[in-house]
N, C-alpha and C positions, 0 to 999 in steps of 0.2 A: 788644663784649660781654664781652671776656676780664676786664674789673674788677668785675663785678658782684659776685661773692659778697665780693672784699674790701671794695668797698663796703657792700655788708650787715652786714659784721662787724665795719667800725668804726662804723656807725648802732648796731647793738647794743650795743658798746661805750661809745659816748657815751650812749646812753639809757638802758641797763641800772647803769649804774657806781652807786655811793655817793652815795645825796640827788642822784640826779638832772645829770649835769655838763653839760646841755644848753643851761644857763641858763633852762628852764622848767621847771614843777612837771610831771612826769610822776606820773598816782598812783603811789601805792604796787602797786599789784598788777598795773605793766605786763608785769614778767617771768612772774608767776604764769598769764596770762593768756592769753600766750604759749605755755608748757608743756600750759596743757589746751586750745590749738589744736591742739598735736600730737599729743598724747592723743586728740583729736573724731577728727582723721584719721584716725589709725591704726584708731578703734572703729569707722570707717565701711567699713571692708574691707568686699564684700560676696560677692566672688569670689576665687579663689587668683592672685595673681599668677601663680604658673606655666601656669596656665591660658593667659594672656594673653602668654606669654614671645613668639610670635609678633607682637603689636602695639605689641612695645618700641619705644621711639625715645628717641636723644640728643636733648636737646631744649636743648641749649649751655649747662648751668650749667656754669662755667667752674672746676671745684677747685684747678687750677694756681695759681691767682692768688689762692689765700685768706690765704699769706702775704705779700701782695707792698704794696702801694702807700700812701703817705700822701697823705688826702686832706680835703679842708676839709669842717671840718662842716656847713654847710649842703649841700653834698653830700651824703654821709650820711644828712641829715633827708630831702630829699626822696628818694633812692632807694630808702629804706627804705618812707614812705608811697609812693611807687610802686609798690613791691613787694605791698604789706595791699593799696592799693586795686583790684588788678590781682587778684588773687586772691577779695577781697570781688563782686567784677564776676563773674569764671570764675565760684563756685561758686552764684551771687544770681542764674544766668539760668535760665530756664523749660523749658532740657534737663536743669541740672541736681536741678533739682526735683523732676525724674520718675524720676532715678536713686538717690537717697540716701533714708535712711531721714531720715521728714518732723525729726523731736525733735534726730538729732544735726546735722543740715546748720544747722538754725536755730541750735544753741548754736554753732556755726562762726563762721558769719555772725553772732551779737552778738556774738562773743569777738573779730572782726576788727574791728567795728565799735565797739568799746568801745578798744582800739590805735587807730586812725583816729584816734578823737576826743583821745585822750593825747597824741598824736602832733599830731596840728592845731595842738593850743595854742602848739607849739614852730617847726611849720611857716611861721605866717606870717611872724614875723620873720624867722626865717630866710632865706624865698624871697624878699623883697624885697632882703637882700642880696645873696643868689646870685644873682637876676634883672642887676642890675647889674654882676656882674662874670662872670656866665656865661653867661645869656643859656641856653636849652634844652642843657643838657648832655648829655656824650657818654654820660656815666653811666647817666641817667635813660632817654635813649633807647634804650641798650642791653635796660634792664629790659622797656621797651616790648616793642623788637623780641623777646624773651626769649617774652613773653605772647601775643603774636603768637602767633609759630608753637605756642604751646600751643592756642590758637583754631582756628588754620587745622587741625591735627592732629584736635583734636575734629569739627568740619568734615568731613573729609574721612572720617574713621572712619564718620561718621553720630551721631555718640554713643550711638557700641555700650558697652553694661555694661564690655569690657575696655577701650575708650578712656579710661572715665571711670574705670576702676582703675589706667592707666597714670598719666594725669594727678594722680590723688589721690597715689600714691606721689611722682612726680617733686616736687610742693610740698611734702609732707610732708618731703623729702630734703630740699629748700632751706633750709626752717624749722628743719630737727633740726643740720643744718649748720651753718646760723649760732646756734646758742642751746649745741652743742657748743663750738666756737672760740671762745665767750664763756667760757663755763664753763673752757676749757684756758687763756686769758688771761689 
């Protein structure tokens, strides 16, 4: 799990960079797209976090490791779409539809799903080489396991309103993280 966010940060880097250095057309407006993800979050507050400061949890984004490793880009591609689609899923289920206000969760969920589909275009090539020379990576699975325990946490809370204030901050932190380390690169 400890490589995750440098993973992220070099998917952002390879997909966010000049014309695209991904070797696929990413549109124009994947970073723009990305910023009013985190925008959507942050609007979606609906409680004080200190409120909730008892239902904190580490939930293993690993900041140690945001300067640390070089790793192949189709890595990268897919940890990142791991990452949108693992998030796209959390905020797209029927607990948390009953939590958010109905206007901003939907601009969420298209603004993940419009990334997704940017991201795809680059994804398959990609995955058929990394399929071949990696086979389910450690990376990927990390993200997994990452999401996991975001689910089980929700789970286990009930998806009480601060469960689901905890989790909106902890992604929101992921996303501003990596779209920061870009910006400082």
């Amino acid at each position: 799990m400890a490589p995750l966010l440098s993973l992220i940060t070099a998917v952002l880097v390879f997909s966010y960079g000049p014309g695209g250095s991904l070797g696929c057309d990413l549109s124009q407006d994947h970073i723009q797209v990305s910023k009013e993800n985190i925008a959507l979050l942050h609007r979606m507050q609906r409680i004080g976090s200190f409120r909730c400061r008892k239902d904190r949890k580490n939930f293993g984004l690993p900041r140690e490791m945001v300067y640390g490793s070089h790793i192949q880009k189709a890595q990268a591609i897919t940890v990142f779409h791991e990452m949108l689609q693992e998030t796209f899923d959390i905020f797209g289920t029927e607990h948390s539809s009953a939590a958010w206000n109905t206007t901003l969760l939907h601009g969420l969920l298209s603004g993940l799903h419009r990334q997704l589909e940017d991201l795809g275009t680059c994804l398959l090539p990609e995955i058929k080489e990394a399929e071949s020379a990696l086979g389910m990576d450690d990376s990927t699975l990390a993200v997994r396991r990452y999401f996991q325990g975001i689910r089980l946490y929700l789970k286990e809370k009930q998806y009480s309103d601060c469960a689901w204030e905890i989790v909106r901050v902890e992604i929101k932190r992921a996303f501003s993280l990596s779209r920061n380390l870009l910006e400082w690169l």
